[in-house]
C-alpha positions in Angstrom: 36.4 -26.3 17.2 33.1 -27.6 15.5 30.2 -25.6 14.7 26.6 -26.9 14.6 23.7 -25.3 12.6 20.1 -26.1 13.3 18.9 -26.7 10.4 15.3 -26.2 11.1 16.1 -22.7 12.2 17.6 -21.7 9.2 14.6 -23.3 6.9 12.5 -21.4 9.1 14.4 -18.0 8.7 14.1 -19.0 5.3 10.3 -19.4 5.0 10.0 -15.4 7.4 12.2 -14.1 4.6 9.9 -15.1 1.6 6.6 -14.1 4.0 8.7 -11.0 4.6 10.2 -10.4 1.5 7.0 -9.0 -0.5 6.7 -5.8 1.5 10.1 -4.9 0.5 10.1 -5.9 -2.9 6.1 -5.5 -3.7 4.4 -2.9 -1.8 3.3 0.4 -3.2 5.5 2.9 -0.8 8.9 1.5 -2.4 11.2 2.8 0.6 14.1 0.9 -1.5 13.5 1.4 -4.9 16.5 2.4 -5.4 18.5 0.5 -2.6 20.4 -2.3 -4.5 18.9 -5.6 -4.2 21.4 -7.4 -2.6 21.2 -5.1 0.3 17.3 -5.4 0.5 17.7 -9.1 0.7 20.6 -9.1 4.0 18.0 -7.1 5.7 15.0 -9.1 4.7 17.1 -11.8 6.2 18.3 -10.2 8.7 15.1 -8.8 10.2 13.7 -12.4 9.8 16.7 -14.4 11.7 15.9 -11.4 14.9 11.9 -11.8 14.6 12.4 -15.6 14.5 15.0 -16.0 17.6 12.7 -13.1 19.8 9.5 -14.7 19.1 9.6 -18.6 18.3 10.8 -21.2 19.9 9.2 -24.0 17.7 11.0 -24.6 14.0 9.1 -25.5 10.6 9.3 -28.9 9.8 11.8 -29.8 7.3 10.7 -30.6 4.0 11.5 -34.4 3.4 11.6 -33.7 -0.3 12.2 -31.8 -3.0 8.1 -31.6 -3.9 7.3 -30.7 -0.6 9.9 -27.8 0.1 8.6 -26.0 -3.3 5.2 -26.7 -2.0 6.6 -24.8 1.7 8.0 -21.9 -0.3 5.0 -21.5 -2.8 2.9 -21.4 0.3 4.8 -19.0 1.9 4.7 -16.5 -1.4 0.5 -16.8 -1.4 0.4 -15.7 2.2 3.1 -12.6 1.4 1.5 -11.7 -1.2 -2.3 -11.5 0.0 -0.7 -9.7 3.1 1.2 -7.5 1.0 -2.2 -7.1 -0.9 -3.4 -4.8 2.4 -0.4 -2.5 2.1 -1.3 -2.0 -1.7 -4.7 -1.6 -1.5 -4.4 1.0 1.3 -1.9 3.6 -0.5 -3.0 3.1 -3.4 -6.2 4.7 -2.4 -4.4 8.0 -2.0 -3.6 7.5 -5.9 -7.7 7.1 -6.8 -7.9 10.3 -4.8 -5.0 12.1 -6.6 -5.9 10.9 -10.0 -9.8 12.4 -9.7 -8.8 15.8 -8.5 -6.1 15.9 -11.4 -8.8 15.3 -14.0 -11.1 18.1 -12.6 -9.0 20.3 -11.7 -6.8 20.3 -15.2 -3.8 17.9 -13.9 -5.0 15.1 -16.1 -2.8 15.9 -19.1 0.7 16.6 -16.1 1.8 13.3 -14.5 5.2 13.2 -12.4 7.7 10.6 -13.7 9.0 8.4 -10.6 12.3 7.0 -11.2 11.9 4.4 -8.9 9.1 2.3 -10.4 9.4 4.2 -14.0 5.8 5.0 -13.8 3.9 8.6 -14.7 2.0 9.2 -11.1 -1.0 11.8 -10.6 0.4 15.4 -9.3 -2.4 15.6 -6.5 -1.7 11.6 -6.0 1.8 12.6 -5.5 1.3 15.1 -2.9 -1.3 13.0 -0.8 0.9 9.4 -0.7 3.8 11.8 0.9 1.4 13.0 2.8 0.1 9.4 4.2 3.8 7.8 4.3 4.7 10.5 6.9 1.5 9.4 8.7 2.1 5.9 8.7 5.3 6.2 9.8 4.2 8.8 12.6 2.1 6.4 14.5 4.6 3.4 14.2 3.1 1.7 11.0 6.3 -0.1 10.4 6.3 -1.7 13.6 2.9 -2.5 13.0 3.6 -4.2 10.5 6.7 -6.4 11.8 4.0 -7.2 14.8 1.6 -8.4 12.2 4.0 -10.5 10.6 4.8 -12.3 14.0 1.0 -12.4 14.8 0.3 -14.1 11.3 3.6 -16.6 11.7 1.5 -17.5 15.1 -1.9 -18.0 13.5 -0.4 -19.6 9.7 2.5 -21.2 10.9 6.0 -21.3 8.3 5.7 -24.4 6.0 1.8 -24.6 6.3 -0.4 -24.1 3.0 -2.7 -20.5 3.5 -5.3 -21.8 1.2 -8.1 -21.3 3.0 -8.0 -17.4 2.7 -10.9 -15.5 2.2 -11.7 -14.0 -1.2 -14.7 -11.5 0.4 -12.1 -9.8 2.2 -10.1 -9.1 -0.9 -12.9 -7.8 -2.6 -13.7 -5.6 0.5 -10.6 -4.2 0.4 -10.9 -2.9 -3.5 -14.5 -1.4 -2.0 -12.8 0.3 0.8 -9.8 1.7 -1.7 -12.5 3.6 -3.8 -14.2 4.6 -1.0 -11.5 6.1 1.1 -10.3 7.7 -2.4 -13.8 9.3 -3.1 -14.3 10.8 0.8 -10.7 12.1 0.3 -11.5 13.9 -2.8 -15.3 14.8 -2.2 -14.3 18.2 -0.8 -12.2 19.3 -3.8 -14.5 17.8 -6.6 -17.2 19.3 -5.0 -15.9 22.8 -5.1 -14.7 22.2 -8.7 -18.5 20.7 -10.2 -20.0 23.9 -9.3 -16.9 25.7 -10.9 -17.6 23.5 -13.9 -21.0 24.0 -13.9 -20.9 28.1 -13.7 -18.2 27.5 -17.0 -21.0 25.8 -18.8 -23.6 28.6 -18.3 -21.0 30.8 -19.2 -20.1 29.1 -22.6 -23.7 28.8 -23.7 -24.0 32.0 -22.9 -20.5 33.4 -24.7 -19.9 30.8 -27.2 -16.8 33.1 -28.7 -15.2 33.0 -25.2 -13.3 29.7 -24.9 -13.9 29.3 -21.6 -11.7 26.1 -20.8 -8.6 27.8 -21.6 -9.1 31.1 -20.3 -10.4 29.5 -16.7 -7.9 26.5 -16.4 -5.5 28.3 -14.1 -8.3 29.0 -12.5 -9.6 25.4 -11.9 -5.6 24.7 -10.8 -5.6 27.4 -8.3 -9.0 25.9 -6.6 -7.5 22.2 -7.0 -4.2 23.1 -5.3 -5.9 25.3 -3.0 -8.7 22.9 -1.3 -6.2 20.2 -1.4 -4.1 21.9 0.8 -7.2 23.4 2.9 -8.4 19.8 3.2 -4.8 18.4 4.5 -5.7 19.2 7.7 -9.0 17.5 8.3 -7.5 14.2 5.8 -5.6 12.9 9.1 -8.4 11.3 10.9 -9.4 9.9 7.7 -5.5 8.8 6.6 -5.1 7.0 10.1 -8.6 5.4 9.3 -6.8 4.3 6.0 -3.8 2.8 7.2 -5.8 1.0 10.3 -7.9 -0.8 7.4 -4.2 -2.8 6.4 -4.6 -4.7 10.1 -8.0 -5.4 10.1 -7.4 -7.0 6.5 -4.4 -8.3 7.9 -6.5 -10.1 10.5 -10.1 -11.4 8.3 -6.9 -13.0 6.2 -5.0 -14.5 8.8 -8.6 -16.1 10.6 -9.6 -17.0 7.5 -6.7 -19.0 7.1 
């Protein structure tokens, strides 16, 4: 019995797994932070092998030497990373949001240690990514995202150089991430200024009192409160969030 391996195959599976391997490794929701990485990397592979086999029918081009298959690979880890970019740039906006109702609202000094990425996160932040990871996984985000990976192997093909991506939409994205974390937190920072600025009348007018101590729970209570109020009408804007990854996704991919 012989057995015969296509090697074009497998140095394309290879290529999907580095493209692939960034949102698993890189991106901000860190679904297996604590997985061990040797199981991360049979399903990176794993996932790429099936998306390969159901999609393609055409293999990458073997590198004919050493230059040029470090060139394939290094080509491959710009394109991840720029897509994983989108993921990044997306959550992370819920952290902007978290991090400006924490400093208005007393948090500031009160950061939640996560294990996974041994990093001090925002309370509010906290509360809010949660909040849009059950949302993007609600309306099929994941497979989203394994569809845009098969739509940018179709437009940037494995082995190819992505070095004609554009930097505007980078920088749009960063715009968008401030943004989207601003209109997420206007409600709550709104309601907290004019809380602030009835404190200040009352401290020029009661110097003795110190008012920031004796109306911090206070300021919590609000924070917490129109948070949560505001949950409800955050959905349209979460979805608007998370649909800002594809159309990222795809000014990258044309641009390339």
């Amino acid at each position: 019995m012989t057995f015969q391996f296509d090697m074009g195959w497998i140095w394309s599976v290879v290529l999907l797994s580095v493209r692939m391997s960034t949102i698993f490794y890189l991106t901000v929701l860190d679904l297996f932070g604590r997985v061990p990485g040797r199981f991360r990397l049979i399903m990176v592979v794993t996932l790429s092998a099936l998306l390969f086999s159901a999609n393609f029918s055409v293999t990458a081009p073997l590198p004919g030497t050493l230059v040029e298959m470090v060139l394939d690979l290094a080509g491959e880890v710009v394109i991840s990373v720029m897509l994983v970019l989108g993921l990044h740039v997306a959550f992370s906006t819920f952290q902007v949001a978290g991090r400006l109702v924490d400093f208005q609202s007393g948090f500031g000094a009160a950061n939640l240690l996560n294990p996974a990425t041994n990093s001090a996160d925002p309370l509010i932040g906290t509360l809010l990514l949660f909040v849009a990871t059950f949302v993007f996984f609600s309306v099929d985000g994941h497979h989203l995202v394994l569809r845009g990976l098969v739509y940018s192997v179709q437009q940037v093909p494995l082995g190819s150089w992505g070095g004609g991506m554009s930097l505007p939409a980078v920088l749009q994205q960063y715009g968008l991430m401030f943004l989207f974390g601003m209109t997420i937190a206007a409600p709550v920072l709104a309601v907290l200024f004019f809380v602030d600025a009835g404190l200040a009348v009352m401290g020029k007018t009661m110097p003795q009192m110190n008012v920031y101590f004796i109306f911090l729970p206070l300021k919590v209570a609000l924070g917490v409160g129109m948070t949560a109020l505001s949950l409800k009408y955050m959905l349209p804007l979460i979805s608007e969030v998370i649909s800002s990854i594809f159309r990222y996704w795809n000014q990258i991919i044309t641009a390339a």
